[in-house]
LOPAZA-405740 format. One record per atom (N, C-alpha, C, CB): residue number from 1; residue in one letter; chain; atom name; z, x, y. Coordinates in nm, 3 decimals. Glycine has a CB too. Example, Ala and Ser with C-alpha at 12.3 -4.5 7.8 and 13.67 -1.06 7.14 Angstrom:
# LOPAZA-405740
     k   r   c    a        pz        px        py
     1   A   A    N     0.780     1.319    -0.569
     1   A   A   CA     0.780     1.230    -0.450
     1   A   A    C     0.780     1.320    -0.330
     1   A   A   CB     0.905     1.131    -0.447
     2   S   A    N     0.708     1.285    -0.225
     2   S   A   CA     0.714     1.367    -0.106
     2   S   A    C     0.787     1.290     0.003
     2   S   A   CB     0.572     1.408    -0.060
END
This chain:
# LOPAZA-405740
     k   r   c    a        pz        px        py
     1   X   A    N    -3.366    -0.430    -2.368
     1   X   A   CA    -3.347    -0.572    -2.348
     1   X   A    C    -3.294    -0.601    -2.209
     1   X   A   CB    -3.254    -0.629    -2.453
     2   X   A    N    -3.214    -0.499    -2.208
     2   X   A   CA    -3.162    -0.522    -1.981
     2   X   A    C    -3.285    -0.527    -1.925
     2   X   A   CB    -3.065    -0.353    -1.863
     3   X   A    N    -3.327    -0.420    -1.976
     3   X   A   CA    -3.434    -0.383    -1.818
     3   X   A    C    -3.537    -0.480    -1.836
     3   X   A   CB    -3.525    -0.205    -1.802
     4   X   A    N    -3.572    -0.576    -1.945
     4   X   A   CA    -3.679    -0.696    -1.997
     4   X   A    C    -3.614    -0.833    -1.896
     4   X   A   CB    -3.663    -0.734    -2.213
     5   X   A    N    -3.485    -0.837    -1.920
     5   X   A   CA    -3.396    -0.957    -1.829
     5   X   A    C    -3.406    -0.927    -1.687
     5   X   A   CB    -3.224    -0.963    -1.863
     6   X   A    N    -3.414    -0.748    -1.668
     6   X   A   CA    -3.341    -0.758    -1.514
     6   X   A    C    -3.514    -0.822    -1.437
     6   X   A   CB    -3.260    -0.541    -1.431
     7   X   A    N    -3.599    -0.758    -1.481
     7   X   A   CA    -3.733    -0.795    -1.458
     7   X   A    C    -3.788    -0.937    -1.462
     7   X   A   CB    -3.798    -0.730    -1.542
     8   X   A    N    -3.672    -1.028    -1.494
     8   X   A   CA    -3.758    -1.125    -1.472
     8   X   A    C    -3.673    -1.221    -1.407
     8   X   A   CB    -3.830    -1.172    -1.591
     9   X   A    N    -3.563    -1.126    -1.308
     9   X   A   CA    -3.500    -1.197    -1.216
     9   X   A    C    -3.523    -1.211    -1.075
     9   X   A   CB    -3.401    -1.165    -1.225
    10   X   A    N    -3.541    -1.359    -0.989
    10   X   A   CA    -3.614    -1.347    -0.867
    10   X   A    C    -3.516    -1.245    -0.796
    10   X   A   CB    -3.642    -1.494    -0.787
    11   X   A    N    -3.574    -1.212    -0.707
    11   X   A   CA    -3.524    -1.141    -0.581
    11   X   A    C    -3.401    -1.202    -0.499
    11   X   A   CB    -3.641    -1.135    -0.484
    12   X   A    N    -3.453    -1.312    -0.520
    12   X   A   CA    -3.327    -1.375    -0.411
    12   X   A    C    -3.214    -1.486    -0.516
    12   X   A   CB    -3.424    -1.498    -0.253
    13   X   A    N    -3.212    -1.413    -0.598
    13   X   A   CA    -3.080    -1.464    -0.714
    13   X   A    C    -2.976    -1.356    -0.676
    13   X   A   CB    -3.124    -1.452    -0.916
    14   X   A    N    -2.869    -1.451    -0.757
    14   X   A   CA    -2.769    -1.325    -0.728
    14   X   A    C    -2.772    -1.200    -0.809
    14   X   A   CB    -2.630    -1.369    -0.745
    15   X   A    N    -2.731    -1.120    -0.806
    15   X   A   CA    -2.749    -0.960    -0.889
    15   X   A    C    -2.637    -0.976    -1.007
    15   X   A   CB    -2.702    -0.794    -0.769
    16   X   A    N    -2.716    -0.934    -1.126
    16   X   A   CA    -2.627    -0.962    -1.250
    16   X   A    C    -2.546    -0.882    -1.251
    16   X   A   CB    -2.677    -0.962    -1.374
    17   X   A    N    -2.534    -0.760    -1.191
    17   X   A   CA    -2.438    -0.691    -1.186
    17   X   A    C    -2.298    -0.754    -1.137
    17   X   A   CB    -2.482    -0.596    -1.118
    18   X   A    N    -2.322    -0.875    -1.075
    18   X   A   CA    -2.138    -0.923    -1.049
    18   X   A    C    -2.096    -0.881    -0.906
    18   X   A   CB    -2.009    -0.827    -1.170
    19   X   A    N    -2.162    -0.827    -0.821
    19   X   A   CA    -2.171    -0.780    -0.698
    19   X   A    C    -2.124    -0.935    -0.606
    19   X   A   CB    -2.338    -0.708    -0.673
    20   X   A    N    -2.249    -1.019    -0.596
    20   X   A   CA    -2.243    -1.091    -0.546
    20   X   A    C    -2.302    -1.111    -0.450
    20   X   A   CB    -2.172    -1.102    -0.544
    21   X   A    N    -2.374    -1.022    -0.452
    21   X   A   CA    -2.489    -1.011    -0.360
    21   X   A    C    -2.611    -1.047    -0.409
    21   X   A   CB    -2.505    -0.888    -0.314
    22   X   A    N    -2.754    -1.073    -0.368
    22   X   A   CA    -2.842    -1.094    -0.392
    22   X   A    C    -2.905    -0.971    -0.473
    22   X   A   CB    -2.885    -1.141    -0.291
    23   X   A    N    -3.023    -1.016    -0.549
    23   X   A   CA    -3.070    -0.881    -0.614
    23   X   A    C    -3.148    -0.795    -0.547
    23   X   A   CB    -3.140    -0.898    -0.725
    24   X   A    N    -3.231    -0.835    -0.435
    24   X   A   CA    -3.331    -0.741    -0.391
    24   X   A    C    -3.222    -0.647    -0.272
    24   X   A   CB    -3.486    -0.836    -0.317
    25   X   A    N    -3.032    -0.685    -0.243
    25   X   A   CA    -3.004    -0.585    -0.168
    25   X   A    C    -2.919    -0.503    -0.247
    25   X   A   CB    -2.954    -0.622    -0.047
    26   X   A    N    -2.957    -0.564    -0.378
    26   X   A   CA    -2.793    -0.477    -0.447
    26   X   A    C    -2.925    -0.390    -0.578
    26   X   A   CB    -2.597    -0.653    -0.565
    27   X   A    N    -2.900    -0.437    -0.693
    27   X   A   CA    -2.994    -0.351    -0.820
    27   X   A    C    -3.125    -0.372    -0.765
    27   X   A   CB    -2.987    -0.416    -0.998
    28   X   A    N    -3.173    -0.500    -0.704
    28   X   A   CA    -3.327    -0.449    -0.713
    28   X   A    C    -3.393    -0.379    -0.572
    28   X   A   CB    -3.426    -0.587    -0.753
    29   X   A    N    -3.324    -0.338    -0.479
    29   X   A   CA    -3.370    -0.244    -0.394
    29   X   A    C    -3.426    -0.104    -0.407
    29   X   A   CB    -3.290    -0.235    -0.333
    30   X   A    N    -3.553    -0.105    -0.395
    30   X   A   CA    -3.621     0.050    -0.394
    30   X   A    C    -3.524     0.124    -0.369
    30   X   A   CB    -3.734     0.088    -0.290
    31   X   A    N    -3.434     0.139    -0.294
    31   X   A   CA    -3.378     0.245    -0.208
    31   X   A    C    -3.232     0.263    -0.321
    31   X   A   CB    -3.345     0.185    -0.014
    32   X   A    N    -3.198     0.190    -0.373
    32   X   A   CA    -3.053     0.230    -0.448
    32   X   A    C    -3.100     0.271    -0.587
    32   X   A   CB    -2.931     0.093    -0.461
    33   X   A    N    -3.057     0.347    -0.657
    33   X   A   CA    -3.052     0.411    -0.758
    33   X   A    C    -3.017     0.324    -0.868
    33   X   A   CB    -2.977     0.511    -0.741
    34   X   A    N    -3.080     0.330    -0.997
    34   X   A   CA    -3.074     0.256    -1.083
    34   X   A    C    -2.952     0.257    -1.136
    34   X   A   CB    -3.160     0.272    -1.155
    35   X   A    N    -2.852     0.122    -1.183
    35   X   A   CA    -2.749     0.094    -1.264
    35   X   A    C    -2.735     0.218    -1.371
    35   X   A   CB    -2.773    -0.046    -1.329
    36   X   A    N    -2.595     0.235    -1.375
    36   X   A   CA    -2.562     0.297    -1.474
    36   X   A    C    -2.557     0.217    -1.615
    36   X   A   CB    -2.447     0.351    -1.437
    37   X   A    N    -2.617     0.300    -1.763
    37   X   A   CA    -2.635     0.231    -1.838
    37   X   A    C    -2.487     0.175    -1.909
    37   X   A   CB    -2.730     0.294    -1.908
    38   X   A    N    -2.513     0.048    -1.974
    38   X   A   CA    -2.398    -0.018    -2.029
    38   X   A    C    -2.307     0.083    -2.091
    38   X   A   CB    -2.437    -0.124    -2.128
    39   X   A    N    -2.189     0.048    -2.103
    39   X   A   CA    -2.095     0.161    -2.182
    39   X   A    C    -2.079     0.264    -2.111
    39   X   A   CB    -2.146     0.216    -2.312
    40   X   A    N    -2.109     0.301    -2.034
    40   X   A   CA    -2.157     0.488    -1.961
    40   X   A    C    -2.009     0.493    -1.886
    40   X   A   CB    -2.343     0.508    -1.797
    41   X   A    N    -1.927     0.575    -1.875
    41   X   A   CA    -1.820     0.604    -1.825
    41   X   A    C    -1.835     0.663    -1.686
    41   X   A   CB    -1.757     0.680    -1.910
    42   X   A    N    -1.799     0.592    -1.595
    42   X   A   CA    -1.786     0.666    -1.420
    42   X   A    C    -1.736     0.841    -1.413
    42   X   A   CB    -1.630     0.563    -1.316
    43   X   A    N    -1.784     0.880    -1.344
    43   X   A   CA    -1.728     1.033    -1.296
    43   X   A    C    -1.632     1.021    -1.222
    43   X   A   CB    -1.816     1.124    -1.220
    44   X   A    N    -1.554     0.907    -1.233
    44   X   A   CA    -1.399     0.915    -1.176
    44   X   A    C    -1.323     0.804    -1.281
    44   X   A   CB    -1.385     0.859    -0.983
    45   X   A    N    -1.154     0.793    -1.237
    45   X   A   CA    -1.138     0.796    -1.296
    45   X   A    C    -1.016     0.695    -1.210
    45   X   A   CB    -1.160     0.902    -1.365
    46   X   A    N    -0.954     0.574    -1.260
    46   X   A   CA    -0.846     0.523    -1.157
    46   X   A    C    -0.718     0.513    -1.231
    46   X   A   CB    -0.882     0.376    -1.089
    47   X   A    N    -0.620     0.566    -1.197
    47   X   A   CA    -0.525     0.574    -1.232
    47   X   A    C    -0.379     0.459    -1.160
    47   X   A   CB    -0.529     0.711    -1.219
    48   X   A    N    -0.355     0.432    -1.235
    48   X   A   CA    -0.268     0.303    -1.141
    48   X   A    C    -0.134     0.339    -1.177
    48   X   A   CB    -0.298     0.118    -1.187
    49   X   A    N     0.005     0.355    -1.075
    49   X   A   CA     0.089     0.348    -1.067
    49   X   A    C     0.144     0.339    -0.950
    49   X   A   CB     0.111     0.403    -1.123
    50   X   A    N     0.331     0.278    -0.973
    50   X   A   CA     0.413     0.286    -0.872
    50   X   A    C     0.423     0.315    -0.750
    50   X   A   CB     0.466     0.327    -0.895
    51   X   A    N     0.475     0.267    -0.644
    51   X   A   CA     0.503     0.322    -0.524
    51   X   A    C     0.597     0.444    -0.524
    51   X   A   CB     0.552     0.221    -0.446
    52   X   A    N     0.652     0.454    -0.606
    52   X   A   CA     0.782     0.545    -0.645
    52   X   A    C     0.689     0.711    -0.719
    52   X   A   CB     0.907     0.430    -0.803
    53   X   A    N     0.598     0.654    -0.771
    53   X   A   CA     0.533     0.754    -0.860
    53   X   A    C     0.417     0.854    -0.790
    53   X   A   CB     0.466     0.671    -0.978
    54   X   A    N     0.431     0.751    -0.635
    54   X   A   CA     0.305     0.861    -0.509
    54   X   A    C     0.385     0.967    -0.467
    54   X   A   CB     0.240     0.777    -0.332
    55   X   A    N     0.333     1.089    -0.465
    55   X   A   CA     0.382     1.194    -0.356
    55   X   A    C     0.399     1.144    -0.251
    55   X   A   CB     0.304     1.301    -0.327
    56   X   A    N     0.557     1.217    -0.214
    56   X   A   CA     0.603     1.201    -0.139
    56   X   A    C     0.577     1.190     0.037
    56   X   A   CB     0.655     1.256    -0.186
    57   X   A    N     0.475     1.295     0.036
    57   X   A   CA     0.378     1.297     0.183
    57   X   A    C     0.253     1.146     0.172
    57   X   A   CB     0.263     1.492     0.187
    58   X   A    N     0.246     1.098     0.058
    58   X   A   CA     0.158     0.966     0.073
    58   X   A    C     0.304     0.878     0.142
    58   X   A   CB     0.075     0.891    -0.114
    59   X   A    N     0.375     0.861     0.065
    59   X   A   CA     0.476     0.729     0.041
    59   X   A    C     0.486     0.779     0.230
    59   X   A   CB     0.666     0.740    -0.113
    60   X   A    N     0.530     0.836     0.250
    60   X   A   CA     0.533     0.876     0.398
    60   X   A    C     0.492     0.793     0.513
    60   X   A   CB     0.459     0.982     0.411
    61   X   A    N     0.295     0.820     0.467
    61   X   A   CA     0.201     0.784     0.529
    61   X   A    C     0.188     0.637     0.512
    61   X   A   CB     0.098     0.856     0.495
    62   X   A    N     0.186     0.575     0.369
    62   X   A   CA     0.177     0.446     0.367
    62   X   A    C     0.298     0.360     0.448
    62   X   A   CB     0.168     0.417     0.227
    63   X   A    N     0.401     0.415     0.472
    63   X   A   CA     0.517     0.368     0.536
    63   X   A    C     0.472     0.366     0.692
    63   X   A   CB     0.650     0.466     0.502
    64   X   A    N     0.449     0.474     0.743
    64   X   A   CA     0.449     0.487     0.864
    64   X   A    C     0.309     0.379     0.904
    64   X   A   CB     0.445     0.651     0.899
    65   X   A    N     0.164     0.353     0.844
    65   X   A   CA     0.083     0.301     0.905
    65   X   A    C     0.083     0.146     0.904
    65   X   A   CB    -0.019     0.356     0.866
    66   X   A    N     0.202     0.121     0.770
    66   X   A   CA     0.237    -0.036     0.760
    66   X   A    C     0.356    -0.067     0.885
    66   X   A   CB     0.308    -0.075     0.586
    67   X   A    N     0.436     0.039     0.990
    67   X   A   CA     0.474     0.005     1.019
    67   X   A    C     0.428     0.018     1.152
    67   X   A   CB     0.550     0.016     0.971
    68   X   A    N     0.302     0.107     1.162
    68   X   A   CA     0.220     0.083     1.274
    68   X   A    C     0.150    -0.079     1.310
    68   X   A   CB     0.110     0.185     1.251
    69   X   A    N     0.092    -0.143     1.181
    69   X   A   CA     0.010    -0.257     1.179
    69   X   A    C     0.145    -0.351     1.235
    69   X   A   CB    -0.073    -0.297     1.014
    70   X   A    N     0.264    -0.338     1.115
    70   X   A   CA     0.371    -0.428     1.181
    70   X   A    C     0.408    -0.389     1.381
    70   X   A   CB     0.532    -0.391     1.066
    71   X   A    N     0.431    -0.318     1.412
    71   X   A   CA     0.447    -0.316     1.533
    71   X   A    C     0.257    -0.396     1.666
    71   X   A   CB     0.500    -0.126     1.534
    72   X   A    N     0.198    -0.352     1.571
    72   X   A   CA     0.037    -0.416     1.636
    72   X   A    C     0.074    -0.555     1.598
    72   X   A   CB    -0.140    -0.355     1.549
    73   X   A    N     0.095    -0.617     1.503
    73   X   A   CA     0.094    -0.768     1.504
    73   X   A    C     0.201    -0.841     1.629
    73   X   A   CB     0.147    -0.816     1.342
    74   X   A    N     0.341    -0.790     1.592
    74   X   A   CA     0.401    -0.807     1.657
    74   X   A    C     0.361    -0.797     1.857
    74   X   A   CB     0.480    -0.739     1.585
    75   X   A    N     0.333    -0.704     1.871
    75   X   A   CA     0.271    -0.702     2.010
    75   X   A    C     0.131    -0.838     2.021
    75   X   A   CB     0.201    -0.519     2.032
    76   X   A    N     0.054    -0.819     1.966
    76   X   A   CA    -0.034    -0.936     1.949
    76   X   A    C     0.020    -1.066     1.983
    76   X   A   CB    -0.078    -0.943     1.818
    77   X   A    N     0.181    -1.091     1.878
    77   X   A   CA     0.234    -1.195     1.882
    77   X   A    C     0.282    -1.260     2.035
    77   X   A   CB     0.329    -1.173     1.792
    78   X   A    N     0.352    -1.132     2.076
    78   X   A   CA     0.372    -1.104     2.203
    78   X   A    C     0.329    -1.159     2.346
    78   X   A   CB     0.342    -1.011     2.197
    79   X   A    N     0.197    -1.135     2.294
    79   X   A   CA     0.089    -1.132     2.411
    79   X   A    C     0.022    -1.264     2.417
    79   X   A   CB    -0.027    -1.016     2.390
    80   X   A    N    -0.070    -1.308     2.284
    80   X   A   CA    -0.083    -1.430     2.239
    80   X   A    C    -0.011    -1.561     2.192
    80   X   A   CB    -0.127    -1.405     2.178
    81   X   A    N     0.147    -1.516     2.148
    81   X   A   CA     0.195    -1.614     2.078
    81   X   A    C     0.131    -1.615     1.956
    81   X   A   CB     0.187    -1.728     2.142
    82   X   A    N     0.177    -1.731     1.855
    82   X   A   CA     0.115    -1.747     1.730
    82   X   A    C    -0.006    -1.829     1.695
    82   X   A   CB     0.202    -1.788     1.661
    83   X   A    N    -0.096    -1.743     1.663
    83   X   A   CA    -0.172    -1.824     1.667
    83   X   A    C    -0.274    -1.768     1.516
    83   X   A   CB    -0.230    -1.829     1.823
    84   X   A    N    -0.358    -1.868     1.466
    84   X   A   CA    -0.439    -1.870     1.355
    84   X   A    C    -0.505    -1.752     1.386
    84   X   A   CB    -0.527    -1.993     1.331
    85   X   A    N    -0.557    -1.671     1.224
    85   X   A   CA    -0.662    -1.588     1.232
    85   X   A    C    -0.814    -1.661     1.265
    85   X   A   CB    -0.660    -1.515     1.100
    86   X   A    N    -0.878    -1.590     1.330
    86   X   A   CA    -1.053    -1.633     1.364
    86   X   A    C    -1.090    -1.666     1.247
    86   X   A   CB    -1.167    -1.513     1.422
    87   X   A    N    -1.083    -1.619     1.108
    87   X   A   CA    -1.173    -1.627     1.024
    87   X   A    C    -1.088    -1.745     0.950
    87   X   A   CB    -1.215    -1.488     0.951
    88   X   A    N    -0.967    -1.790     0.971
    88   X   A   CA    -0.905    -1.929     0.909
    88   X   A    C    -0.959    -2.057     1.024
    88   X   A   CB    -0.701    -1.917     0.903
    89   X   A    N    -0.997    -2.029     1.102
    89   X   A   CA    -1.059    -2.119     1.211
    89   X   A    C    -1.164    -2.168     1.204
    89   X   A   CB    -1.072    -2.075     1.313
    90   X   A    N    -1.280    -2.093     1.110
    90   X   A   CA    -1.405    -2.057     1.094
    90   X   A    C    -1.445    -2.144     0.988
    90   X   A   CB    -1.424    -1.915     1.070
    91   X   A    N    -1.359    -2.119     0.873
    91   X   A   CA    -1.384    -2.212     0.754
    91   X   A    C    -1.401    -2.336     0.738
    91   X   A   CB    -1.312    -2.207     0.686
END
């Protein structure tokens, strides 16, 4: 019954998959591999917890590159003053 629905969706609709993309660049492209069937469980696996609960060499890393970006904004600020992101300008 999918594959009866997916077939009789235009190309340039959005992809039922929830993507949000159109169908001919997301499920209905020759080139990408067919949807996994309903129910079918991923070969991975996501596990969600704490900041407290990462190894210790992550918590590290996530520290040090948030305080890289904080020192980049800040210089930005610096240089530019304050000013709007491009893409809040855009809208």
């Amino acid at each position: 019954m999918l594959t009866e629905y997916m077939s009789n969706i235009g190309r340039n609709r959005p992809c039922p998959c929830g993507s949000g993309r159109k169908y001919k660049k997301c499920c209905g492209s020759p080139s990408t591999q067919a949807p996994a069937p309903l129910g079918q469980v991923p070969p991975f696996t996501i596990n969600i917890c704490t900041f407290q609960e990462l190894p210790g060499e992550v918590q590290q890393s996530v520290l040090q590159q948030q305080a890289q970006d904080a020192e980049k904004a800040a210089a930005r600020v610096r240089r530019y003053g304050h000013v709007r992101a491009r893409s809040l300008l855009m809208a």
